[in-house]
Each structure stands twice: as structure tokens, then as C-alpha cells.
C-alpha positions in Angstrom: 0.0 0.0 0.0 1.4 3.4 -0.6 2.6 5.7 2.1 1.7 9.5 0.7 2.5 12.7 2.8 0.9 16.1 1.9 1.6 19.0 3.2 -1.5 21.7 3.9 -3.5 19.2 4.0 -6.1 20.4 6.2 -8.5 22.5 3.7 -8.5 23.3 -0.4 -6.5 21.1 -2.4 -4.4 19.4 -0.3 -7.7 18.2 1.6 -9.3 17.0 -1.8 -5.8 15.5 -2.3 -6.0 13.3 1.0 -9.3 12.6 0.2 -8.5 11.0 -3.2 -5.5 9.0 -2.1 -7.8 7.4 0.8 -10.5 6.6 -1.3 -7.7 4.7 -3.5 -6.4 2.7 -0.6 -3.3 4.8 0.3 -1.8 5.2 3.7 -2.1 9.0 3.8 -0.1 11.4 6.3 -1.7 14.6 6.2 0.6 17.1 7.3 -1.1 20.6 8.9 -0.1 23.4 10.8 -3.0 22.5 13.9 -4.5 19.5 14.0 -7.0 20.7 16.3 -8.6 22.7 13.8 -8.4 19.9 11.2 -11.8 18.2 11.8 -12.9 17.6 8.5 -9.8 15.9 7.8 -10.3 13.5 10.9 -13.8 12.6 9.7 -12.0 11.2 6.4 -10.2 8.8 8.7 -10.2 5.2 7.4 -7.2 3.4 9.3 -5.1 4.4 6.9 -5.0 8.8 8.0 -2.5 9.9 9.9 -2.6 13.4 10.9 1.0 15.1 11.1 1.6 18.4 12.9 3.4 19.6 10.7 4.1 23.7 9.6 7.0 23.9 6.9 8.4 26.8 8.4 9.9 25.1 11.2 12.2 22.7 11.2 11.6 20.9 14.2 7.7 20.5 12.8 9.6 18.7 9.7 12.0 16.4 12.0 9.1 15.0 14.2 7.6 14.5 11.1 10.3 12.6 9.3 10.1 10.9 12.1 6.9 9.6 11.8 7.3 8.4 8.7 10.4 6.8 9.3 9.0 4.9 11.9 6.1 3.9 9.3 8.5 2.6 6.9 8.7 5.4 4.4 7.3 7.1 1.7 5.9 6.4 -2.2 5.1 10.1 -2.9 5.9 13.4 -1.3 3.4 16.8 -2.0 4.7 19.6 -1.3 1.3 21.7 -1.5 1.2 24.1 1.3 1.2 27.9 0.4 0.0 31.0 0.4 -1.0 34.2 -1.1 0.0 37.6 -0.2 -2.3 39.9 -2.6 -0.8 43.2 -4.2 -1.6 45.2 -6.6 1.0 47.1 -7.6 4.7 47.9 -6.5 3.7 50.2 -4.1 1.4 47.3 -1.5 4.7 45.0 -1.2 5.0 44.6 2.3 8.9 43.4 3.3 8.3 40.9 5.9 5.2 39.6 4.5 6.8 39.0 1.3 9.6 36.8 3.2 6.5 34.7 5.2 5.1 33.8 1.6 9.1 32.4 0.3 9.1 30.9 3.7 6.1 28.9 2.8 6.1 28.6 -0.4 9.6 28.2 -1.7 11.6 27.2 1.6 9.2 25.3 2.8 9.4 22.5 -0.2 12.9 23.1 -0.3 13.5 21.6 3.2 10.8 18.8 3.2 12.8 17.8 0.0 16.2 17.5 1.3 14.6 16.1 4.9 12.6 13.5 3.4 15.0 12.0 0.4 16.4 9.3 1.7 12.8 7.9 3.3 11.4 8.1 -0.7 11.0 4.4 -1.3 12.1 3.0 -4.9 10.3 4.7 -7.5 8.6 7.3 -5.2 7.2 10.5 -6.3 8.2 14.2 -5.5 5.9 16.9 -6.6 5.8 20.5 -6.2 2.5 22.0 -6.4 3.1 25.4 -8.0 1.9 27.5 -11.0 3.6 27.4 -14.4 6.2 30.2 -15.1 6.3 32.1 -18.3 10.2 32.8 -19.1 10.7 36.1 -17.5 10.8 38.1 -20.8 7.4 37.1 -21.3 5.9 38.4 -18.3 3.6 41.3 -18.2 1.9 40.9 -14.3 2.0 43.2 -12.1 0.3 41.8 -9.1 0.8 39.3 -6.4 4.3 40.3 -6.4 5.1 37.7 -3.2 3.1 34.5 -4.9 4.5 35.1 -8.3 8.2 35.6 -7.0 7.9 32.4 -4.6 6.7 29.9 -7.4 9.1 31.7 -10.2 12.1 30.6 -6.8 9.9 27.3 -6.3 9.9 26.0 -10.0 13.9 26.8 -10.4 14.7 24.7 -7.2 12.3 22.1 -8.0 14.5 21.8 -11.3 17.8 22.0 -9.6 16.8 19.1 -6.8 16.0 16.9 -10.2 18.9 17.7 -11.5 21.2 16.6 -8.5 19.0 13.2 -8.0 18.8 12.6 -11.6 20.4 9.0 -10.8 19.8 8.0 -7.6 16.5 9.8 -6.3 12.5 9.3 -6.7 10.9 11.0 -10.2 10.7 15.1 -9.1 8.3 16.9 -10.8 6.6 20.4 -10.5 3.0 20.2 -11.2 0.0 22.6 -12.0 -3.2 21.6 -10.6 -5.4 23.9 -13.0 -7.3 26.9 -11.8 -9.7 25.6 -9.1 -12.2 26.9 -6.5 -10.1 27.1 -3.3 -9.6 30.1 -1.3 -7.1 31.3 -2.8 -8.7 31.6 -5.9 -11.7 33.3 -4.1 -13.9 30.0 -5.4 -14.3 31.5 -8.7 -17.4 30.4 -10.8 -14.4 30.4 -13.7 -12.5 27.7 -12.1 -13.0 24.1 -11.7 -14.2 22.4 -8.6 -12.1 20.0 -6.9 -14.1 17.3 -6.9 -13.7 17.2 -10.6 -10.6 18.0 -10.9 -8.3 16.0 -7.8 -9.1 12.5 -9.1 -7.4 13.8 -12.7 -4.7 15.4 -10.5 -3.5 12.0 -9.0 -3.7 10.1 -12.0 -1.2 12.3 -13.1 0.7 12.4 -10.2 0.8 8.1 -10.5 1.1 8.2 -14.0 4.9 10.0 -13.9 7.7 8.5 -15.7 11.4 9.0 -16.3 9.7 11.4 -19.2 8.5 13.9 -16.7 11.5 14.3 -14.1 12.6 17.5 -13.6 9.7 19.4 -15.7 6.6 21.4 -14.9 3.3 19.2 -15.7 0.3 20.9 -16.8 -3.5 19.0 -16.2 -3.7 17.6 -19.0 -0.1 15.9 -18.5 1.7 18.4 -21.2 4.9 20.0 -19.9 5.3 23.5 -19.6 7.6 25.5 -21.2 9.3 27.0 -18.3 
């Protein structure tokens, strides 16, 4: 049975993800910041949930947790999911210390549950980087959301050199786009898709990886992004 950790687990995606992964018969460590407050994700328990404390800013939070796992007998796949969204709207709303909180999460935080949890990735395990795809820089007309877009621009790079480095001896590391869906950080558009349509196409994608896909950025539909 596979052993899959995901990080933010306790709402949006990353609770759709859990979902999914127990429905298929997966033993599912769901990381989140309080489990306290995680009590939809408790009602999803079917002997195979365990709930991880588990904030990727701190390191301690991702020893314990390593931990865990360890103690479980490793990992298949590894989702880095967790993040969040400082909003801007222009040069002059970029707030210094909030800006650093959103790498912390977003960028750092993947960053250090990769290089803790490497060597408990079974045989053909999975890495994957939730993010957003990045247009080559002189392509790039935004002008908002100037903490978000710098953290998954920083995300996507280090997500390419970690593939790099494991090339022969590590799991399949992948960055991957989920598609625009309702979650709060998308303000649960009527434009985007719900997850209940669109998590069960997210993991086959996420199980259908191949040598093919290391070190890329994978759109929904399974095309790679020209990063």
C-alpha cells in the first residue's frame, strides 16, 4: 500500500488530495499546521490517515515528522502543497516581511521537506511541487501578487535543480499545476474548476509520472510547460 505525505492538507487542495489518495487505498499522512482545527480531515479517517503536525516553516515541525514516517517505513510520494498568497496590486502594497513569510512557505518550505525527506522516498517514489507554471521572464507582463509570483518563479527553479542533482539515484521530481480551481485562494471563482472534478485527474497524473517527466513542470492535461 502506498505511504503518501501532503503537506497543507487540512483544507482546499491538499484536503481533496488526501481525500482521493484514501478513497484509493493509500496510507495518507496529512501534514497541517494544527490539527486541532483539522476536523474535516479527521472525519476522512479510514485506518489508513494519519494526521501530522506539521508547519514547513519550522524545522523541528519537519524532523518529528520525518520521524513519523520513518517509523512507518517510508514514503511512495511526497506533496509539497502548502502555500499561500500575499495579494498586491501594484509595487507600491509589497509589504517586506510579509513577502519573506510567503518564500518561507512557499519556496523554503518545499525546499527543506525535500532535502529532509529524500532518503525515506522508497524505490520509485514521487516528489511533486504544487506550483503554478512560469512564463520565461521576458514574457511576463503581471503586475500583481508580487510575493506569490516571486515564490513559485524561486519554487519551480529549485524544484528543477533538486532533479537535477537526484537525476540517478532519487525518486521522479516533478513540478506540477493543478489547474485553476475553486479554493480560497482563488476566491472559489465560478471560472475555475471544482475540486471534486478535478483532484481525481490530478493524482492520476501524479501516478502516471515517468522518467519522461523528471525535472519538468506538468500541466492537467499531463503536457509540460515551457518554463
Amino acid at each position: 500500500m502506498a505511504g503518501v505525505l501532503i503537506t497543507g492538507a487540512s483544507r482546499g487542495i491538499g484536503f481533496a488530495l488526501a481525500r482521493e489518495y484514501l478513497q484509493r487505498g493509500a496510507r495518507v499522512f496529512a501534514g497541517v499546521r494544527d490539527p486541532d482545527r483539522a476536523s474535516a480531515l479527521h472525519d476522512l479517517d479510514t485506518g489508513e490517515l494519519v494526521v501530522v503536525p506539521l508547519d514547513v516553516r519550522s524545522q523541528r515541525d519537519i524532523e518529528d515528522a520525518a520521524g513519523l514516517v520513518a517509523s512507518c517505513g517510508g514514503l511512495d510520494r511526497l506533496v509539497n502543497n502548502a502555500g499561500v498568497l500575499e495579494s498586491s496590486s501594484g509595487l507600491a502594497e509589497v509589504d517586506g516581511p510579509r513577502t519573506l513569510e510567503v518564500l518561507r512557505v512557499n519556496t523554503l518550505g518545499p525546499v527543506l521537506m525535500a532535502q529532509r525527506f529524500l532518503h525515506l522516498l522508497r524505490p520509485d517514489a514521487r516528489l511533486v511541487n504544487l506550483t503554478m507554471p512560469t512564463r520565461p521572464i521576458g514574457t511576463l507582463t503581471r503586475t500583481e501578487n508580487h510575493a506569490f509570483v516571486a515564490s513559485r518563479y524561486a519554487l519551480n527553479a529549485l524544484t528543477k535543480m533538486i532533479a537535477v542533482e537526484v537525476a540517478d539515484t532519487g525518486p521522479i521530481v516533478a513540478a506540477l499545476w493543478p489547474g485553476y480551481l475553486q479554493t480560497d485562494m482563488t476566491g472559489h471563482a465560478e471560472a475555475a474548476t471544482p475540486l471534486e472534478e478535478a483532484i481525481p485527474g490530478v493524482v492520476d497524473l501524479i501516478e502516471r509520472l515517468g522518467p519522461a517527466d523528471h525535472g519538468s513542470c506538468l500541466l492537467p492535461d499531463g503536457a509540460h510547460a515551457p518554463w
